[in-house]
Every structure is written in C-alpha cells, then in structure tokens.
N, C-alpha and C positions, 0 to 999 in steps of 0.2 A: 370513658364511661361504658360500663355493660349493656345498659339501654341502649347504646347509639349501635351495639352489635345485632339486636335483636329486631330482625325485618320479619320475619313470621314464627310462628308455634312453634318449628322442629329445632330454631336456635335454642329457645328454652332448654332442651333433652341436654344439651353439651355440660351445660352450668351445671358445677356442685353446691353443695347445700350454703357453704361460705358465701358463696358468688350470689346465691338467690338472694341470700339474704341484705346484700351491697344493694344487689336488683328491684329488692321491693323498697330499699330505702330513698334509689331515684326517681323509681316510680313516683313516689310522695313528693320530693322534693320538684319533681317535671308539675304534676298536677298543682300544684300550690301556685307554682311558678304562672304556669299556659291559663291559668283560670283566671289568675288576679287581673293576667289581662283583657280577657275576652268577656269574663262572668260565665257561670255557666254552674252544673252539680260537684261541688266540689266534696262536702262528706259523704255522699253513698259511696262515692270513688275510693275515697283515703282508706274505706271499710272494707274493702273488697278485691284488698292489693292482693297479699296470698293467696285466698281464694283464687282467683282469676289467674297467677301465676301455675297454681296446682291443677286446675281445667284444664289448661292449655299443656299439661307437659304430662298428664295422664292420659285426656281425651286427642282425639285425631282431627280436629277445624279444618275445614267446613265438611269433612266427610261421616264426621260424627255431628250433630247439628246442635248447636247451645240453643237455646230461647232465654232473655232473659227478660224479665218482668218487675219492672214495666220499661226498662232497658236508659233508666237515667243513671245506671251505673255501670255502664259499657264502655267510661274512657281507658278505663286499663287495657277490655277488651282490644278496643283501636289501636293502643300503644302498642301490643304484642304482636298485632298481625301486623303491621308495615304501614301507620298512618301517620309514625310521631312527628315528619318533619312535619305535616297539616295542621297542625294543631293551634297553631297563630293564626288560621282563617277557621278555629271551632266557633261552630252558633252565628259564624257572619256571610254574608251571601253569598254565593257561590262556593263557599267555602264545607265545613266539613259539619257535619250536622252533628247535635247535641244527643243524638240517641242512634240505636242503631239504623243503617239506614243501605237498600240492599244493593240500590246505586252506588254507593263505596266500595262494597269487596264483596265477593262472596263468601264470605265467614259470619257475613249481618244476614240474619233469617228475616225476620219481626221487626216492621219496626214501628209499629201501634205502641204510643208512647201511654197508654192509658192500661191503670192498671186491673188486675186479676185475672189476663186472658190468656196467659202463657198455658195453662194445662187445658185447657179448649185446644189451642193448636196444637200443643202436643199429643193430645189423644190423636187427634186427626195423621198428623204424621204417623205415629205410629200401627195405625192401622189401614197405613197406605205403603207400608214398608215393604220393600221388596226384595228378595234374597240379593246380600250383598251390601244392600245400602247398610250409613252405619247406626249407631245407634242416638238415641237422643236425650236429651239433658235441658231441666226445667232450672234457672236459677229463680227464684222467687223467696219474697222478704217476707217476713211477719206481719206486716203492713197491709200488703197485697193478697194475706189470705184473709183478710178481714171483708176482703170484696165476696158479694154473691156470685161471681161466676165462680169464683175459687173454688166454694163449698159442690157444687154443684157438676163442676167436672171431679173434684175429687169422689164423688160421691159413683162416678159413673167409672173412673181410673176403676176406683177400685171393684167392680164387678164386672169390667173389661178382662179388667188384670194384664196390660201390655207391658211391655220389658221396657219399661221406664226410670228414668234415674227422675230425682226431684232432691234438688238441694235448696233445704230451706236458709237461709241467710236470714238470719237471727239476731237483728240489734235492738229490737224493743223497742223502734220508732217507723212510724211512715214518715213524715214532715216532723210530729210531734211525738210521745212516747204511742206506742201503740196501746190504742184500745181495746178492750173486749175480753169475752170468758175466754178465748184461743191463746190472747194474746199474756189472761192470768197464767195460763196452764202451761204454756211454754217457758214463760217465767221461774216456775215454781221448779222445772227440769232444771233450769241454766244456775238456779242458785242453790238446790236441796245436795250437799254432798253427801247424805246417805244413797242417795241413789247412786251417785259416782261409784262411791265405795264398796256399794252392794251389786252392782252388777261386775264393776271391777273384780271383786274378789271371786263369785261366778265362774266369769273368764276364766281367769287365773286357774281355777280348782280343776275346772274341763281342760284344759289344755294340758296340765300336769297329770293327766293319768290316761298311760300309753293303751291304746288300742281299748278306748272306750265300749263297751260293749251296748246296745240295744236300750234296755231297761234302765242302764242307768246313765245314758245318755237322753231319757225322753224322760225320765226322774229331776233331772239337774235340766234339762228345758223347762219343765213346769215350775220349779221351783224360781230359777231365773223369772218367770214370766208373771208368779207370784210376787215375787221382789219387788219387781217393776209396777203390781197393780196397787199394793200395799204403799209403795212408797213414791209415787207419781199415778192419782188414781186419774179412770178414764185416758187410757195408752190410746190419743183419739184416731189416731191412721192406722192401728192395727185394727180395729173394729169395725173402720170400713173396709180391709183386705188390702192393707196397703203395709209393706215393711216397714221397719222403721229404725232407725242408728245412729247414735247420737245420746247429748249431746257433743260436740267436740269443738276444740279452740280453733276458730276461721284464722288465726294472726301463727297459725304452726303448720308453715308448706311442708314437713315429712307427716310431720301426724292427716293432714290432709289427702296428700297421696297418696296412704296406705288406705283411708279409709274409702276412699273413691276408685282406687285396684282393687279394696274385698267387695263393695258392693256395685260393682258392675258386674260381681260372677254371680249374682243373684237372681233369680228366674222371675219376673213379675214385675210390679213398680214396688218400688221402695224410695224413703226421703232418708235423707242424709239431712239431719239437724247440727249447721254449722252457728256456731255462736261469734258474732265480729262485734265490732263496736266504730259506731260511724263518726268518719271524720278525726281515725287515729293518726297520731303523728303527726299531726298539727294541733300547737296546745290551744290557738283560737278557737277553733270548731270544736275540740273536746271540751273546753270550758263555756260553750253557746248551751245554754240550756233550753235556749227557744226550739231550735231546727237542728244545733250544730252544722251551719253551714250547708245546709241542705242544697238551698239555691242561692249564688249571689251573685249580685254585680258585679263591675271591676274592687277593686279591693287591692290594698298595702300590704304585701306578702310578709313583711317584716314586722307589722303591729297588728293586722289582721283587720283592720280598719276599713269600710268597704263604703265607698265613695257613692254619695248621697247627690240626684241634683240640686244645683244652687238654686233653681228657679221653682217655684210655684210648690205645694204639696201633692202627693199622691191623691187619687180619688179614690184608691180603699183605705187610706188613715182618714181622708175625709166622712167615708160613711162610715167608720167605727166609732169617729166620737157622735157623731149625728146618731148613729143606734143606741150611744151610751147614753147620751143626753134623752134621747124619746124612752127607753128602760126606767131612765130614772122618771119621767113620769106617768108610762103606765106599765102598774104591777106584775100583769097579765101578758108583756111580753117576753118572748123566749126566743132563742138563737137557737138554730140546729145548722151543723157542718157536718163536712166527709173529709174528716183525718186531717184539716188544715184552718185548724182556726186561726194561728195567725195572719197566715198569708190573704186571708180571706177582710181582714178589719176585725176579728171577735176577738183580737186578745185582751181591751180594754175591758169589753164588759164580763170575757171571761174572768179578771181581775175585783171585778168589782161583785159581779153577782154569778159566782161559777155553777151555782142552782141553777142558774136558769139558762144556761149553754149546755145543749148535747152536742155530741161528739160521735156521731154513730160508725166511726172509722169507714174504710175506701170503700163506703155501701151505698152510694149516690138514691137507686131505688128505694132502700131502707129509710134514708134520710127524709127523702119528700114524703113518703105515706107517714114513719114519722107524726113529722109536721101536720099531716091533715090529720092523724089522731089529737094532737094536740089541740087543734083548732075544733075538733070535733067535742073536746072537755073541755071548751072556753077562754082556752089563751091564743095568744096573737105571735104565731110563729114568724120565723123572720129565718129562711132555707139560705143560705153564703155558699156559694159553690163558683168554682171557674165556668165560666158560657160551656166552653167545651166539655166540661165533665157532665153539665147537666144535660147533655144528650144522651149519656148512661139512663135516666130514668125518666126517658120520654114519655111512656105508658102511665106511671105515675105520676106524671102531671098531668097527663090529658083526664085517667079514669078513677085518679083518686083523689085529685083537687079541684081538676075542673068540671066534671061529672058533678061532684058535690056540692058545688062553688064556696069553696070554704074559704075565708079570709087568711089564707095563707101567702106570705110577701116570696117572693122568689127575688133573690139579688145575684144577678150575673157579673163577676169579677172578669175583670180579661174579655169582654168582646170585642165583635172587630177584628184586626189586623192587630196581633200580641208582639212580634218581633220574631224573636232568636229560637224561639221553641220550634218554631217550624208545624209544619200542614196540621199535627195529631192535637194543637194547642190553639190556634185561630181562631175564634171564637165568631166565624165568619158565616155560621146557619143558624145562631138563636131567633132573629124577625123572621124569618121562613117559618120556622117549627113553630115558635111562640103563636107566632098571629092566627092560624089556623084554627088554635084550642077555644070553643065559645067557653063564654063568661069570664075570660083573661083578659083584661086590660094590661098593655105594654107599653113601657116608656122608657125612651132613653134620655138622660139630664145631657146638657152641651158643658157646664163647668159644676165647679162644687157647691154655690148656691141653688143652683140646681138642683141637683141631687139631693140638697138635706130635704129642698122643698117636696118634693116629689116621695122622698122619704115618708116626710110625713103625709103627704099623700094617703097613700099605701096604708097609714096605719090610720087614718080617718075614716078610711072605705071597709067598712064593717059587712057591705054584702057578697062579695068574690072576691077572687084571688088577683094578685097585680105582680107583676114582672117590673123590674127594672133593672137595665142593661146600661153597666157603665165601661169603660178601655183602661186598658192599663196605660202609665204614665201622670204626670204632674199635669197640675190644673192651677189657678190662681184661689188664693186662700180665701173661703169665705167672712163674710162681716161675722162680730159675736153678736148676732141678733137672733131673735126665738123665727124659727121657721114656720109660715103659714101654709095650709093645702093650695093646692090651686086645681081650679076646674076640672076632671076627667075629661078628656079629648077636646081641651082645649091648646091652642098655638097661638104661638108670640110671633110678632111684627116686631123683625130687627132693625129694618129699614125699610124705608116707602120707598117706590117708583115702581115703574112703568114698562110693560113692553115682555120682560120676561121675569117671570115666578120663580121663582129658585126656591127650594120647601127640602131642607136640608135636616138630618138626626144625626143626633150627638155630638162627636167628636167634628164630628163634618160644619156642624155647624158654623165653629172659629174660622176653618178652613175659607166657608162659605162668604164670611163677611170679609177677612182678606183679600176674594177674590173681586169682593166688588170693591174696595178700595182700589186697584190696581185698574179696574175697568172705567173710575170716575174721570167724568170726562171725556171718554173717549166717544167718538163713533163710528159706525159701519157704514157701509157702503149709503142705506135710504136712510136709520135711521138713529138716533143717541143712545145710548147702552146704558139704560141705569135702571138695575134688577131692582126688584121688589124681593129682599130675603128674610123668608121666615121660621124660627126655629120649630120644625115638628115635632114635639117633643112627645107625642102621644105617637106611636106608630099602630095601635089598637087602644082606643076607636077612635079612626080618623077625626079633626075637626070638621063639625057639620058647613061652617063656612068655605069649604073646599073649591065646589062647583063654583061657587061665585065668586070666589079668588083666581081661578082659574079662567073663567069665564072675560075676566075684566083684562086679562093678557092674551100678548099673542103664542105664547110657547111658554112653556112648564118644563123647568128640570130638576129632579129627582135626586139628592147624595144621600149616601147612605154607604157605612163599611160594612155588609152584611153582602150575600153572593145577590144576584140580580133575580134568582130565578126565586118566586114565590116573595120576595121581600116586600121592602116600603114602596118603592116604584112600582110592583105589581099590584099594591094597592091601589094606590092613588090611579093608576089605568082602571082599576074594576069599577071606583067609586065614581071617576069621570064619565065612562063609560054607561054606566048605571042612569047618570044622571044627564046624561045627551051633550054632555061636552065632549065638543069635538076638535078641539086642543092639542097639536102637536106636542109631545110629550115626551124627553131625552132624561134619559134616565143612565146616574153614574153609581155602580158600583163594583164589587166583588167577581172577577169571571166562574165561572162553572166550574173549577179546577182547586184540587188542592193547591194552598198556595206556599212556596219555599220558605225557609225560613231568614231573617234578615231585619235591618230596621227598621222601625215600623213608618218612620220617615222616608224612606228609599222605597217601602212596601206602598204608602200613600201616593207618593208621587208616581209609581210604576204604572197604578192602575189606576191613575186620572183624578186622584179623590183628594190633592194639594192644594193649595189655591191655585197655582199657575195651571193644573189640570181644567179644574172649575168654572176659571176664568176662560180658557179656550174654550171648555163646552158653552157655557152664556154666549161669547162672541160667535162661534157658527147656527146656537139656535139663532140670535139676531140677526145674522146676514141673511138665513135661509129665506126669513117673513116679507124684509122691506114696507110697504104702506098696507100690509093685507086687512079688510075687516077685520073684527072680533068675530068669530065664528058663533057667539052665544051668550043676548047679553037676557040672562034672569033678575027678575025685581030683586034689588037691595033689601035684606030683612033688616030688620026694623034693630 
C-alpha cells in the first residue's frame, strides 16, 4: 500500500499523479475501515481526501501553519503526518484524538473543535509573523462561515489585508445542507456554467496575446470583473478586499496544486473556493440525505449500517417526540437550532411542521436573540443546541433572554461528560453559567419521563425563560401517557433514610440510587449506612425544603456531572449557608480541568460520579460523623 509509505508531508512530493490517485483511494478505504470501528467524523474526512493530499505536497507542515476549521476533518490530516498506525485508539482514551490536537504533532495548531474561529487565529498569527516564519493557511467550510466570528474577522482580514491564504471547502452542508444568503450565493457560483465559461474564456483570450500591453490588459481586467458581477452578482470577498478564485473541483489534486501554487504568489488574503462533496466514495454517506455520515458510531463498513444500542432510547429522540407531541398541541410553538437540527431531536417536527423550525446555521448568538425576538412576537421558542455550543452565546442568554425574562426554553443536548469528543465538547460548565443568570430556572431530568415532564414544564411557565440540561446516551423508554408539569424548584424523595442526604442531578441521579443499593445493609464503624437519595432535579431554584432536609442529617453530598467550581454543590453550600446550617457537606463532581476525551463510563467512574465512586463518598462521609448531634434541628413546615 502507498499509505503505509507515507510517514510525513515530504513522502507525498515522490508520488506521481497515478500513485496520488491509488493514495486517495486508500485513504478512503483506511477511513471507512478505522471509523466503523471506533465511530468518529467520517463524511467531512471522505470530502477532503485530495484537498488535504494537495495541502500537504504544496504547503511546507508545520513550518507553513494549516488552521482548520473547526478541525472534524483533520483525519486525512493525521494520516499524512505519521499518525495512521493510531488510528485503532482514535476518540478512545489515551488514544488519538478526534480533532486536531497539539499534544500529537506539531503539524496540529488549533484545536478548538468549535466552529468559525479559524480566521481570528489566523489574523492573529499573521500579524505576529516574523521574518522567515512560513506562511499560513485557513481551511474553512461553508458551514462555518455561517458563524458570527467568521463574518467579523473576515471583515477585519480584509482591511488588515495579511498574506493570507483561505481555502474555502465547499460542500453545501455543515451537519445538514448549509444555510443562508452566503451559503445561496456560493451555490449559485458552484452550479451557473456561464460563469465557468465566462471567465474561462477571459483567461484564455489574456493569455493568448503575447506581451500584453497596459490598457488593454486593465480593459480585459474590467471586463473580466464585469463578467463576474453580471453573472455571479455581489463577488462578496472581493468587496470586503479580499481576492478571490475559484470555483474549482476539491476531488482534482493537479487542478488543486496549480491553483494553490498561483495563489500563494498573491500579495494580501485571497480565498481559494474549493468545491468537494462530503462523504465521497463511500455510497452510504453519499446516499444519507440526513448528515451524510457526518458523525457516526461504530458501523458495518460493508452495508454502512451503524450500530444502535440494544438498551433503552436516546434522550434526544426522547425530547424530539415529547416537542412533537407538545407543537402539536400548542400552535405558538417554534424550534430554533445552529446548523443541526437533527442531531439535536428537531427532525421530527422539522418533518411535520418545517414553518415553524428555524435553522439559523453555526450562529449560536443569532440563534438565542432569534428566539427572544420570537417570544418577543408571542410564540414560545424552544433554542436545541449542544451544552457546549451554547457557551458561543453566553451574553445572549444573560442580556437578551434573561434581562428580558422572555419565555424562551433553552434545551441543552450533550451535557455533562459526552465521551469521545473530548475537552471542546463536554458539556461540563452549563450549571455554573446557567445558574448565575437571574430569572432562569434550570433543570436537569434523571430519565426520559423526566424529561418530557419537565418539558412541559418549560412550556407551562409563560413568565421567564427555563433551561434544561439533558447527557448524551440511552435512558429507559417513557410510558405513552400525556405528560403533566410538575412544581418549579421542587425535588423528588427516591428513597427514605437516615444519616446522610445524597441530593444528586441528572444522569447522577441512576448512579446515585445504585449506589445505595450496594450500601444496603451495610455499616460503619458507629453507625448503619442508609442514605436518604434525592433527585434534584431543579438546580435553579433550589427546593425550599433544602435546610430542613439537610438539617434532619448528619452529612450532605452533592453529584452532579457539571465542574465543582460555581455548580450545584456551590449551591446548595450558599443556601445552607444562608440558612445557618452547619452540615458537613462533600460535594462530587467535574475537576477544574479540561477533561480528555474517552467513555463516558470510564469518564464517570474516573472522577468519582459511578455508583462505586458514590458509594465510597456516602461511606467516608458516615464514618467521619459516628453518634454526633444534628447540628440544626428547624421546625418541620407544615
């Protein structure tokens, strides 16, 4: 195999064009293969073989610097610098990470797996550039210039003007087909052949006549330039001072290399419009009309069939029909996402009522203000976004939703501890951020009943805005019965006893009642171990019955998959506190640190939040107490 020869970039330079082309077809055949088994982005990769082949054997790695954006299509990258025997520990722990990542080689710059911020850093570098260093290079999708940062450095590229290359990568989807007026206008270039034909011919005319002279070489530029407004109007990177060339076939490494040798002699930023098609050369992902294999799980390389667990359902198909079901009975509700409605639970009611689903593509800020205009004209938005994306529009939730207190539902997909995505996808500071914002109420459901409840929730509460935060993975399947609200800041008693409070959210919660199974019966040194667990399913506003739960034990501990610092356990200290309990208080969650990437089982158990973890903290708060008073017994309310 040609692959197994190629340990860095300058191997590339030996291969002839025959040979590339054997090269890019193992490429495909590796990826299809190393993904089925681990799961992982398999169509941005199948899109971006040539491309990434022609990078590498034009540019100079790591002394010319790639960026790519948002870097879920750097498995070719990997494969060409010296990573492919790793690739059986990709996305698994300790193992090779699913994006780029700069503890691997240093050929990985970036590896902020979130998108639109490749041309931020890249301004940056280049205006830190130092005679000799080399030069630098934006890969960025169509997708990711639908993000506000995008617009916004591009806007500043171009009055900088640095000697920037930007190659846009071109397939006409982020997760789903790409959004927006950027994403019509690039369209209307990749499919109008009069524009081909017209600048073609151009070309053509200027290069056939020897020793062009002055005048009528800046006659045949205007005219050219004419061509281009006439028949691709609004030329939008040339208007903010940015070149522009293209479009051109991303799956042709010479037509690539030539056009990445002419404009790297070009003085300023210029983008290079490559046109790819995600997920080529594999006919399951070309015939996915959802993602094209965007992301998958493990999967059957041979029927493309991708392996479902046997146990329980997902909790984002659970809240897709629970949204579908509440849409269909009130008119007034609407769905707004960022570029991933299905991943998110919206493709149901996108199916059913695509009126009333916006799509504001990779524009997270856009999305939530969005939403509060919506609720601002009388409908009842409902924001689908990953935990960790909705950090992109911090500010718009604090000053455009919750300033306002508009009955806008924020739904966090992925919190917690995610897996395989690693630190940029964790969803491990939404109760930190969330809880801070007044007039937000947050909650996290423990199973899919839950959750529809709480659902509705959310859509009962007509005077501010509500958060709920659910984990990725399977849940058990809810009853088919109509879901009722249930109390704001109230919690559920899973079990009665004695001694120590265990006051556990979400996912922790299963965790939590495990662990007292495992504890039954047993005892400590002075005295019987049998927690009192309850599920806090409110994390903003605390249950008022807190102090006096708390009160009635001798030690209080705190789960929670979110980081320790500002979370639910900082809570529940402020409200103790507050209220003169003075309640030893162990609190399990999240360390201060980004966390690796890996199962979320293996993640669970590493940082104490398992049952077996669970149950150890229960048993050391009990040994610590033995016969001691109640430190603070308040009258029982009524």
């Amino acid at each position: 195999m040609i692959l197994e020869q190629i340990q860095s970039p300058a191997d590339l330079r030996r291969l002839n064009p025959a040979q590339l082309e054997v090269l890019a077809r193992e490429i495909r055949n590796f990826l299809v293969d190393a993904v089925s088994r681990t799961g992982g982005h398999l169509g941005p990769n199948l899109g971006v073989v040539e491309l990434t082949i022609a990078l590498h054997r034009v540019l100079d790695s790591p002394h010319d610097r790639i960026i790519f954006d948002c870097g879920h299509q750097a498995y070719v990258h990997k494969l060409l610098t010296g990573r492919r025997e790793a690739f059986a520990t990709l996305r698994q722990a300790g193992g090779l990470s699913g994006y780029p990542c700069r503890a691997e080689s240093p050929h990985d710059l970036v590896e902020n797996s979130h998108a639109s911020t490749s041309l931020s850093y890249a301004l940056g570098l280049t205006e830190t550039r130092k005679p000799g260093d080399g030069g630098v290079v934006v890969v960025i999708g169509d997708g990711a210039l639908t993000g506000g940062m995008a617009y916004e450095a591009l806007n500043a590229i171009g009055s900088r003007k640095p000697d920037l290359l930007i190659v846009l990568n071109d397939n006409g989807r982020s997760y789903a087909p790409t959004v927006g007026g950027l994403a019509r206008h690039l369209a209307s270039l990749r499919l109008d052949p009069r524009y081909h034909a017209a600048k073609q011919d151009v070309s053509d005319a200027l290069s056939s006549v020897p020793g062009v002279g002055r005048p009528l070489a800046s006659a045949a530029k205007r005219a050219k330039a004419s061509l281009k407004e006439l028949l691709a109007p609004q030329v939008w990177f040339e208007h903010l001072g940015i070149s522009y060339t293209g479009p051109i076939d991303g799956h042709d490494i010479q037509a690539l290399e030539t056009a990445l040798i002419r404009v790297r002699q070009i003085r300023g930023p210029v983008v290079l419009h490559v046109v790819t098609e995600k997920g080529r050369g594999y006919p399951p992902a070309e015939n996915d009309e959802t993602d094209r294999y965007h992301g998958v799980g493990t999967f059957d390389p041979r029927t493309g069939r991708v392996n479902r667990p046997s146990d329980g359902v997902s909790f984002t198909n659970v809240f897709g029909e629970a949204l579908l079901r509440e849409a269909k009975e009130h008119p007034d509700l609407v769905a707004v996402t960022a570029a991933m409605g299905a991943p998110v639970g919206l493709a149901q009611m996108t199916a059913v009522f695509p009126e009333r689903v916006f799509d504001a593509g990779i524009a997270e800020q856009h999305a939530v203000t969005l939403a509060a205009g919506l609720a601002m004209g009388g409908k009842r938005p409902v924001v689908a976004v990953y935990s960790s994306f909705l950090q992109r529009a911090f500010d718009q939730v604090l000053m455009d939703v919750c300033l306002h207190n508009l009955p806008v539902i924020l739904v966090l997909d992925r919190s917690g501890i995610t897996g395989e995505d690693g630190p940029s996808h964790h969803g491990a500071f939404d109760l930190s951020y969330l809880r801070m914002m007044p007039n937000l109420v947050v909650a996290s459901p423990r199973d899919a009943s839950e959750l529809r409840r709480l659902l509705a929730t959310a859509i009962a509460r007509t005077d501010g805005p509500m958060a709920i935060r659910f984990p990725k993975g399977t849940t058990n399947a809810p009853p088919d019965t109509p879901s009722a609200p249930v109390p704001i800041g109230s919690w559920e008693v899973l079990r009665e006893g004695s001694g120590v409070l265990v006051l556990a959210v979400g996912r922790c919660v299963g965790e939590a009642m495990a662990a007292s199974q495992r504890l039954a019966g047993r005892k400590g040194e002075r005295m019987a171990i049998d927690p009192m667990i309850v599920d806090a399913r409110f994390v903003k506003p605390l249950d008022p019955r807190l102090a006096q739960m708390a009160a009635e034990h001798r030690a209080v501990v705190t789960v929670e998959d979110n980081v320790l610092t500002g979370g639910f356990g900082s809570a529940v200290l402020e409200a103790l506190s507050a209220a003169g309990v003075q309640v030893p208080v162990s609190r399990l969650g999240l360390p201060d640190r980004f966390l690796p990437h890996g199962a979320p089982t293996m993640l669970l158990n590493k940082y104490g939040l398992s049952a077996s973890g669970i149950a150890k903290a229960i048993e050391t708060a009990a040994e610590k107490l033995g016969d001691t008073e109640l430190p603070y017994s308040p009258k029982r309310s009524s």
